[in-house]
N, C-alpha and C positions, 0 to 999 in steps of 0.2 A: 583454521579448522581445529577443532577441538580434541584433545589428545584420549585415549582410552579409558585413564583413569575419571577425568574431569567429566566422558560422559555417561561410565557406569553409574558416578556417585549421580549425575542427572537424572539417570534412566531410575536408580533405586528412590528418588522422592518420585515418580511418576509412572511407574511399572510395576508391578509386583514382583520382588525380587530382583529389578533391574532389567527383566528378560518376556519376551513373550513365548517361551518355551522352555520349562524348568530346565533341561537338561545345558542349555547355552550358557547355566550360569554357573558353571562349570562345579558343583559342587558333591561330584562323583569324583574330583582330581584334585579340590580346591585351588585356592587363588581367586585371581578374579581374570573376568572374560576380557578378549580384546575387540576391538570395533574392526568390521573389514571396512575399505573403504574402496575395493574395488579388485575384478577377478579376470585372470584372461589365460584360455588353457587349461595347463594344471596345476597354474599357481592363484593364491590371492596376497593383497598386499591389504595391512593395519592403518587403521588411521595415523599411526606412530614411523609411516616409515617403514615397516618391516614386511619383507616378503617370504611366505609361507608355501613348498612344494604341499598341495592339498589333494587328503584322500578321503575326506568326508564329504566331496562333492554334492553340496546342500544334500547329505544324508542321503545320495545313491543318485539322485537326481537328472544330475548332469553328467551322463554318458557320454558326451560331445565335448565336455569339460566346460569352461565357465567361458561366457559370450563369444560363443561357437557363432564365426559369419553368418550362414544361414539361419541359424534361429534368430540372431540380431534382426535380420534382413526381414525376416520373414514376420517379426515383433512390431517394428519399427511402418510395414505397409501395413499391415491392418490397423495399428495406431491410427494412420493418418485415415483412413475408414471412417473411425469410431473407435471405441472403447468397451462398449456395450448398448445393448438395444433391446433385452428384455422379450423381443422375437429372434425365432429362429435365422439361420445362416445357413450358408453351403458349406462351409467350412464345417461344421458338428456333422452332415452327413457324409464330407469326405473323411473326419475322426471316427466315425461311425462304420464304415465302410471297411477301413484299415484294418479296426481291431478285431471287427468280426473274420475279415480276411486271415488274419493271423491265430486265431484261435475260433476250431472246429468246436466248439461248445457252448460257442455267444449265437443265439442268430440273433436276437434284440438287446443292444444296449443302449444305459440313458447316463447320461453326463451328467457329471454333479463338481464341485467345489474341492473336494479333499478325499485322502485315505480316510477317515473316520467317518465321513458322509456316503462313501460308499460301503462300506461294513455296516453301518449301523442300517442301511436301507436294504441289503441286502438279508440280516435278520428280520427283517420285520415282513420283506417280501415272504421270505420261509415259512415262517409263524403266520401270515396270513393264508397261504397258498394250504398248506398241510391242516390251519386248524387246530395246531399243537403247542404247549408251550414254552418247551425245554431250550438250552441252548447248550452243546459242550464245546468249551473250547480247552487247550493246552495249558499248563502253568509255563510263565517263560515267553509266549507268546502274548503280542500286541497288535491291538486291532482297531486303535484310534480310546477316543477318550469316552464313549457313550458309555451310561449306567449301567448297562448290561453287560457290559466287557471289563468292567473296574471292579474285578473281583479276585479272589485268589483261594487256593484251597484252604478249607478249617479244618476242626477237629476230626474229620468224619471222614476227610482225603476225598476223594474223586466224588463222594454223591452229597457232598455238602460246601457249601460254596459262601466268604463272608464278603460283605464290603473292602473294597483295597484302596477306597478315598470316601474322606468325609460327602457329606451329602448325595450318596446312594445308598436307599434304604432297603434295609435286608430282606425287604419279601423279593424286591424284586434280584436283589445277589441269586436269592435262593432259585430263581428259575434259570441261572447258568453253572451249569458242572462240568468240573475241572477235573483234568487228566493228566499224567505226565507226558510228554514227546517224546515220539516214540516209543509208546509202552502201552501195544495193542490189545494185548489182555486187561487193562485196565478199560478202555475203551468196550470190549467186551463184556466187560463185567456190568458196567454202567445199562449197558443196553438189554442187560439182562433183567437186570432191577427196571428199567425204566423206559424202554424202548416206544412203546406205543405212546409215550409224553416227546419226545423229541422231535423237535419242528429241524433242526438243521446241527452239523457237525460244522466249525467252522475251523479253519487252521492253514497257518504260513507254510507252502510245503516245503520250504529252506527256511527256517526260524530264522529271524534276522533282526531280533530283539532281543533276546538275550546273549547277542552274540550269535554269530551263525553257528548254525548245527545242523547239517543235512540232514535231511529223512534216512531210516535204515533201509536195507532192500525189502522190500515188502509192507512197511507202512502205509504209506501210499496206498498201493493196492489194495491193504488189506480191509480202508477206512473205505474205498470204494463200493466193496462186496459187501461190506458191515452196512452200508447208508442204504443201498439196494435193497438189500434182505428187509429192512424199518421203512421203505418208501419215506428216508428219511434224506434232507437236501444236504449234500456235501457242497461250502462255500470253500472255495481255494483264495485266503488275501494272497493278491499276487500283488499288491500294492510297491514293494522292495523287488519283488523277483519278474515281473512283469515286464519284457524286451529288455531286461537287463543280465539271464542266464542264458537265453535263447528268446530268438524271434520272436515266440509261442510261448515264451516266457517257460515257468517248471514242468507245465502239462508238454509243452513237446518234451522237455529234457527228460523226464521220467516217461512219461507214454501213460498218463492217468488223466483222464479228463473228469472235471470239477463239473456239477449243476449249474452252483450260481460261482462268476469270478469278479472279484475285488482288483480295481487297478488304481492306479496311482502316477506321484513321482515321474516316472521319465516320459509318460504319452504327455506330460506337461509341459517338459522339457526347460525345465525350472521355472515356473508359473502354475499356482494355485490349481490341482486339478484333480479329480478322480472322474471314477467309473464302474457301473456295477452292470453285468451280462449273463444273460444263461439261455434257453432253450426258448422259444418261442411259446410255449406251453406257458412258464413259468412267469415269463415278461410279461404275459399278455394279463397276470395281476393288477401290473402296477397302477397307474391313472395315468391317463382318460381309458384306458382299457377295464381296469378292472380298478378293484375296489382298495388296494392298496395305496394310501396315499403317498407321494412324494414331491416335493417340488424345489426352486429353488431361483433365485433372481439371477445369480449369475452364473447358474450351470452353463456349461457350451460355451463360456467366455470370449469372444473370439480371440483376444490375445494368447491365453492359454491355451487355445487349439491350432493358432495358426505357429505357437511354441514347439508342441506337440508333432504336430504333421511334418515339420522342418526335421526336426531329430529322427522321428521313424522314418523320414525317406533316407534318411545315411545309415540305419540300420537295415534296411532290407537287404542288399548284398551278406549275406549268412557270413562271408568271410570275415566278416569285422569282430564276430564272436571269437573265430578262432584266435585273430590278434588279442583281444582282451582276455581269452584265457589263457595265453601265453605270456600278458606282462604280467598276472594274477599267479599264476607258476613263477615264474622268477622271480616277485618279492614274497610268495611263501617260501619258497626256498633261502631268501637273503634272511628271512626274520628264523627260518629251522640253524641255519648252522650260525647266525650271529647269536644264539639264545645257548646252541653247544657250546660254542666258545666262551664262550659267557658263564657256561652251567647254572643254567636261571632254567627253573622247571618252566615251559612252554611249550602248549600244544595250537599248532595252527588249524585252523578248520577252515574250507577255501571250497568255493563252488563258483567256480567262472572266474568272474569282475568281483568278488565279495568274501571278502576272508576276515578271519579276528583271529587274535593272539590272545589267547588263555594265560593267564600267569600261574601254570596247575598243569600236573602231568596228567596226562589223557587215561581213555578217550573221555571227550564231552560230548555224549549224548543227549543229554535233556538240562533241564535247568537246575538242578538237583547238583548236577557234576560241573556244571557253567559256576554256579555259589561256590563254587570250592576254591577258586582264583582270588590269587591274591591280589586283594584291590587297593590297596598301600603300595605296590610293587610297581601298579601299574600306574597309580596316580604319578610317583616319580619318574617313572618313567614316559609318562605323557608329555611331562613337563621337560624331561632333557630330549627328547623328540622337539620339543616345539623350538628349544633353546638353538634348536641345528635346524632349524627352519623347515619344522616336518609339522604340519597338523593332522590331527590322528580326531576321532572323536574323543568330546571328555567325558567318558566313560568304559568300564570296562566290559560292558557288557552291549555293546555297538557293534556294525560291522566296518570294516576300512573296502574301501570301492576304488578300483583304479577305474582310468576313463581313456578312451581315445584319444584326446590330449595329453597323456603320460606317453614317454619316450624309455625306451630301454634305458637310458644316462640317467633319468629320473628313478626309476628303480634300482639302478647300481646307486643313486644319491641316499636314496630313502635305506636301503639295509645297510652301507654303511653308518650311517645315521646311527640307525638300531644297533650296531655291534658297539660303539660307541657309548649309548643311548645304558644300553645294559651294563656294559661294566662298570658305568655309572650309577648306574637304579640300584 
């Protein structure tokens, strides 16, 4: 087998940058990436040999932690099934079944492929359904890679919006405006200038892209009575927060119910998977219903569903939340007093299973005060994390997920680490 370095330099003549996802190529921490070569619990092991306690759990994914028996089990008979079949299964209706069970604001949802294939489908449902054709989303907030969401504020702050990657052209930036998080009057303002053009508000209700940053008390809500008053669609990506904060994902944790919701990640249960749902009214856009197009070869996968439905039957017992916000509490706690002893400015921000370590005294509220961290501080510090067999995401502006598979010894491993880790950095 081939060692890390021998296959990064292979992947860089045959990959773009080495990686099929910029952020993997670690140049938010530099160096170069390591290759896994295989996961079980809450660790993984490098193709070099080396085993890593892991809290990036393919990016929130793996609630169950990595080749959890049952989702193996449950991977492994539908395999011998098939693979795919291009028609429907029973499997997508009992996926279908689940999530609407779990969340009072779906009655129709359709399966798709990824977080970004359900955001993008679920603006387009908004903007067909209303007729309108604004879009505002968060700066700081991430919603997959479509043109429509690859933007960031310009000169003009909230009512003017540029390209934030080459090859999305600016008329169409200019139909998405940008707001800060958490910052309701700006949101206000926007709807004042603009309300009767806005087809749908979209936003993470636990931002989990720029590093988490919970909603303030009243954001929420306040985006709720705003979207009402404009018969305007409020989308929730719950793609990250979706059976991974609660059951019912952020809408049960806050008590705000979304129009259309964005799912992801863990109904996949580490396999390729989204999903976009809202009110029977709304659904009945999409195609063969209505005139909104959508479609997809491998939506409904059966392997990704039969992933999927494995993990949420071990999440239905509500108690397993309380266990994961309580190892999420004791390594925010191991990373607040290893950061005093240390005296390294850090603020933790934690909502359940999903916390981040700011290198920046608080609070961090939006993404404005997330930039304020020092990303030099944390790059070395990724790095002597990784050196004590700790992977963290490489970047500073990620969330760290514990899983089901983390043990309280695991979290007394990981903030030692980090006390360590720091007086080091």
């Amino acid at each position: 087998m081939r060692d890390s370095k021998s296959l990064f330099e292979a992947a860089c003549r045959r990959i773009p940058g080495g990686v099929n996802s910029p952020v993997r190529a670690f140049r938010g921490v530099g160096g170069d990436p390591f290759f896994v070569a295989y996961g079980k619990g809450a660790r993984i092991w490098d193709v070099d040999g080396r085993s890593y306690l892991d809290f990036l759990g393919s990016w929130g994914s793996l609630i169950l932690g990595h080749a959890a028996p049952s989702v193996v089990a449950a991977v492994t008979e539908a395999a011998a099934r098939g693979t795919s079949y291009g028609a429907p299964t029973g499997l997508e209706v009992e996926m279908a079944e689940a999530i609407t069970a779990a969340y009072p604001s779906i009655e129709l949802v359709r399966l798709v492929s990824s977080g970004t294939e359900a955001a993008m489908s679920a603006i387009r449902l908004a903007r067909g359904a209303t007729g309108r054709p604004l879009l505002v989303k968060f700066d700081g907030c991430y919603h997959g890679h479509a043109d429509s969401l690859l933007v960031k504020a310009g000169s003009g702050g909230a009512t003017f919006s540029i390209p934030d990657s080459a090859g999305v052209p600016e008329p169409l930036a200019h139909l998405t405006l940008t707001a800060p998080f958490n910052d309701l009057d700006a949101v206000r303002a926007i709807f004042r200038e603009r309300g009767r053009e806005i087809a749908a508000v979209i936003v993470e209700p636990v931002a989990g892209n720029m590093g988490v940053v919970p909603p303030r008390p009243g954001f929420l809500e306040g985006l709720r009575k705003l979207t009402l008053a404009h018969d305007t669609v409020l989308i929730f990506d719950e793609v990250i927060t979706g059976f991974r904060v609660a059951y019912g994902g952020a809408q049960e944790l806050y008590g705000v119910r979304a129009d259309l919701t964005c799912l992801g990640k863990v109904i996949g249960g580490g396999l390729p998977v989204g999903a976009y749902g809202g009110s029977r009214r709304l659904m009945s856009h999409v195609a063969p219903l209505g005139s909104v197009y959508q479609a997809g070869t491998l939506s409904g996968n059966p392997l990704a569903v039969a992933a999927g439905l494995a993990t949420l039957a071990q999440l239905r017992d509500r108690d397993v939340y309380k266990r994961l916000d309580a190892l999420g509490g004791e390594l925010e706690r191991g990373l607040r007093n290893a950061a005093e002893q240390a005296h390294v400015p850090m603020t933790v921000n934690r909502v359940g299973s999903m916390l981040t370590a700011f290198f920046c005294g608080g609070p961090v509220t939006d993404y404005a005060s997330a930039r304020r961290s020092d990303t030099k501080r944390y790059a070395r510090y990724f790095h002597a994390m990784l050196e004590r067999g700790v992977f963290l995401a490489p970047s500073q502006f990620e969330a760290a997920f514990v899983s089901l598979a983390h043990t309280d010894a695991d979290i007394a491993l990981a903030a030692g680490a980090a006390a360590q880790a720091l007086a080091a950095a």
